[in-house]
N, C-alpha and C positions, 0 to 999 in steps of 0.2 A: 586355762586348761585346754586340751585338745578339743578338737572339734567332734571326735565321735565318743565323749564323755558322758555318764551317767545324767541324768535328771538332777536338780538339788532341790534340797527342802530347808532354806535358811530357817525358818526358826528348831526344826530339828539338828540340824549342825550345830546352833546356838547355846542347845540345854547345857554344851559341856565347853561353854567356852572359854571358862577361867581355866581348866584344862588344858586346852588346846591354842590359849595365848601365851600361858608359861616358857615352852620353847622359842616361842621368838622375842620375848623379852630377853632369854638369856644369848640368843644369836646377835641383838642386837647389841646386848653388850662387852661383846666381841669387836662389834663395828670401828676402825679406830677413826681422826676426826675425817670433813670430809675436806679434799684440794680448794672447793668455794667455802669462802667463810663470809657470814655477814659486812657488813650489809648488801652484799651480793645475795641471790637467791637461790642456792643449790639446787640440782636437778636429782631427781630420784622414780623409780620406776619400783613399783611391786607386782610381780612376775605373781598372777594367781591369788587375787586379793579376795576371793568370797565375798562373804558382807561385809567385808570392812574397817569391823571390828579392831584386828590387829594393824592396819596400815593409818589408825589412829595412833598409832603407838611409835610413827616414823614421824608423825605431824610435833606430838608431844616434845619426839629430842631434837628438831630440825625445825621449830617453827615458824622462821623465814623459807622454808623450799617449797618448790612447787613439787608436788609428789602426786602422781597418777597409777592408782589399780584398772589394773587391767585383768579381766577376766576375760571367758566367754560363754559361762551361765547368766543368761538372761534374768534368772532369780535370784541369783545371790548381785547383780552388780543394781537391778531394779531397787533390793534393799541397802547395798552401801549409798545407789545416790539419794537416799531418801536419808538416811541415818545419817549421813560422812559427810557427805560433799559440801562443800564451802570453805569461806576465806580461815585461816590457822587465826591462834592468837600473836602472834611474830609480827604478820602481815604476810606469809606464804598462801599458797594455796592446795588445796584438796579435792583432786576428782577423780572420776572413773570411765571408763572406757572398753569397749570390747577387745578382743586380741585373741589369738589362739598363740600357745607360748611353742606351736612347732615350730613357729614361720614370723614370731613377733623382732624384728631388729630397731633396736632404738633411732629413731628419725635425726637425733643430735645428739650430742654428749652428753652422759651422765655420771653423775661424781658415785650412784651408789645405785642397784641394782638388786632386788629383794627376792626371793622367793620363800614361800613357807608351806610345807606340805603339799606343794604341788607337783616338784617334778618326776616325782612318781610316776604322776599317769600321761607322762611323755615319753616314749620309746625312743632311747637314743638321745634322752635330752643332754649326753657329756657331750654332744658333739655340736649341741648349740654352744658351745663358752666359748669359743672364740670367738664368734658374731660380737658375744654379749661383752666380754674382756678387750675387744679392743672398739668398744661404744665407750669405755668408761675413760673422765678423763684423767691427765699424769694422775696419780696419787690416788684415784675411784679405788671401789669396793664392788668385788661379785659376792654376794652372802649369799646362802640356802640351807635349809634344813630339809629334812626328807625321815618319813617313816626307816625306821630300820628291822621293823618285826615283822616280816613277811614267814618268818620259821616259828613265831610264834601259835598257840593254839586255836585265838582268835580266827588267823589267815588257815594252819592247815587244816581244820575241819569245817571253815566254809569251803575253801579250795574240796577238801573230799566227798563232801557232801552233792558239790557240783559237778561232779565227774560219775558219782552212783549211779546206777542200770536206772534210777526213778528220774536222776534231770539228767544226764548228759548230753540228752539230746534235743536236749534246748538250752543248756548253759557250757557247755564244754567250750572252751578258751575265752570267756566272757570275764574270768577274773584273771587279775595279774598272780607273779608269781615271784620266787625268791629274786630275780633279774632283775626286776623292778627299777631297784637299783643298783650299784656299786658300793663296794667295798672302802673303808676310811680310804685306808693305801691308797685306794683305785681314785679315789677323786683327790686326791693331794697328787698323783702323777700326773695327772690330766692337766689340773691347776698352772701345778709347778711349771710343765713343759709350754703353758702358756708363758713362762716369765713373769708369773706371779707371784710374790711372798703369798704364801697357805698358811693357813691356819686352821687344820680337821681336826674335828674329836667325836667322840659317841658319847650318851647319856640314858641311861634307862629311869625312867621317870616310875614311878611307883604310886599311880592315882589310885586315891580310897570313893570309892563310887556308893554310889548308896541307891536308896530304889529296888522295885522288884527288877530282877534281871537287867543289872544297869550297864552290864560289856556288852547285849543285845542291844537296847537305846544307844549305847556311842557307835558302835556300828552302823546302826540302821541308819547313821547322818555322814559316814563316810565309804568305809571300806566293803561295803553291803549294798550302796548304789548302784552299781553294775546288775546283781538278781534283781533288785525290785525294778529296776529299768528294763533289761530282757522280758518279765514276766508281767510287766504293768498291765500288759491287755488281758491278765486270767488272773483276780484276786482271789479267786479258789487256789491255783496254784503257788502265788505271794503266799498267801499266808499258811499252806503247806511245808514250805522249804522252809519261812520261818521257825514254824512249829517244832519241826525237828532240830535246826539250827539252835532253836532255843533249849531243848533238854541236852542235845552235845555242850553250851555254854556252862550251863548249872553244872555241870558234873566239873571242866576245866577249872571253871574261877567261881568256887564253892563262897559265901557269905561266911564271914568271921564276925568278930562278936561288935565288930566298929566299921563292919563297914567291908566293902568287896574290892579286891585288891589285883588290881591291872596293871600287870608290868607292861612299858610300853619305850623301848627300845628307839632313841633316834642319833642320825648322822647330821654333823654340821661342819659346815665350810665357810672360812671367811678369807677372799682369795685380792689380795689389795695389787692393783697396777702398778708396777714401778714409775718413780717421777721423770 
């Protein structure tokens, strides 16, 4: 993740992590095989690996490669190498490493090339794929998924909230915005004009949450790190902005009879280097 990125709080990211691994299982199985095959050891990079969690999930179908997360939260990559790191059952390996993903270029060739929910909070990151598309070798894989709900209720009434006469003047342009990302279109042109076979689609996922105020909890571990980081030096003022934050949620994503229901819109790309 960029260098001027929120704080993290790995076991709060974690509450929802069955959640928030589902998307990259299903981007993964998009992945087609990779140009190294056993008993060679394929090379693999996860662009934004958090704790780790899900780049276990590279190890599980790939477990001859060496595969490196690369973050640049100090807490979430402290808890992959404590949780993650070491030799695969294959005999690959598994480790982690700092990075910032504005300026990160692969040192050698890689057959596959990950991202998961991260390049959101890279400005501009369509214009890193070509660095990263021609790191991959014949036959690689660029994958990525990315949030798609920046128009959702979630985003515009934190967004409005942070612009009101009470924070603007100490949260105004602190959060991202619809820009965030691109559009399917938009990253299949990007893709394609690399000379990539693409592969975009969108999915709105339809999590059942549960818990008091549980789209507040899944915020507070991602999309809501930016206020608590701006405002970490005045916990009067934290838990103000939540306060209100939190009666604008209950009234959006009201509790039904099984449970609280988060639509949650995302983009994926799986963009293969020709041979």
């Amino acid at each position: 993740m960029p260098a001027d990125t929120p704080t993290w709080d790995p076991d709060r990211y974690l509450r929802h992590a069955g959640h928030r691994a589902r998307p990259f299982a299903d981007l993964l199985a998009r992945v087609p095989d990779l140009p190294t095959q056993p008993p060679d050891r394929p090379r693999i990079a996860d662009l934004g690996c958090g704790p780790g969690n899900v780049t276990t999930l590279l190890a599980g179908r790939w477990p001859t490669a060496r595969i490196t997360g690369y973050d640049n939260s100090a807490e979430m990559l402290d808890r992959a190498h404590v949780d993650h790191e070491g030799p695969t059952a294959g005999g690959g390996r598994l480790d982690f490493a700092p990075a910032d993903a504005r300026t990160w270029t692969p040192g050698e060739p890689h057959d596959l090339i990950v991202s998961n929910a991260t390049l959101q909070w890279v400005p501009g990151h369509a214009e890193r794929f070509a660095d990263w598309t021609a790191a991959l070798k014949p036959g690689g894989t660029l994958a990525f998924q990315v949030p798609g709900n920046f128009d959702a209720p979630s985003h515009r009434l934190m967004r409005a909230l942070a612009v009101s006469p009470r924070w603007r003047d100490r949260l105004e342009g602190v959060l991202r915005h619809a820009d965030a990302v691109l559009s399917p279109a938009a990253y299949h042109e990007r893709l394609t004009a690399l000379g990539c076979a693409a592969d975009v689609w969108e999915t709105t996922y339809l999590h059942l949450l549960h818990g008091p105020d549980p789209v507040l909890d899944w915020v507070e571990g991602t999309g809501l790190r930016p206020v608590l980081t701006a405002l970490g030096d005045d916990p009067a003022a934290r838990e103000a902005f939540v306060a209100e934050y939190r009666t604008a949620l209950r009234a959006a994503y009201p509790p039904g009879p099984h449970g609280t229901v988060f639509p949650f819109r995302r983009v994926f790309a799986v963009a293969r280097r020709g041979d």
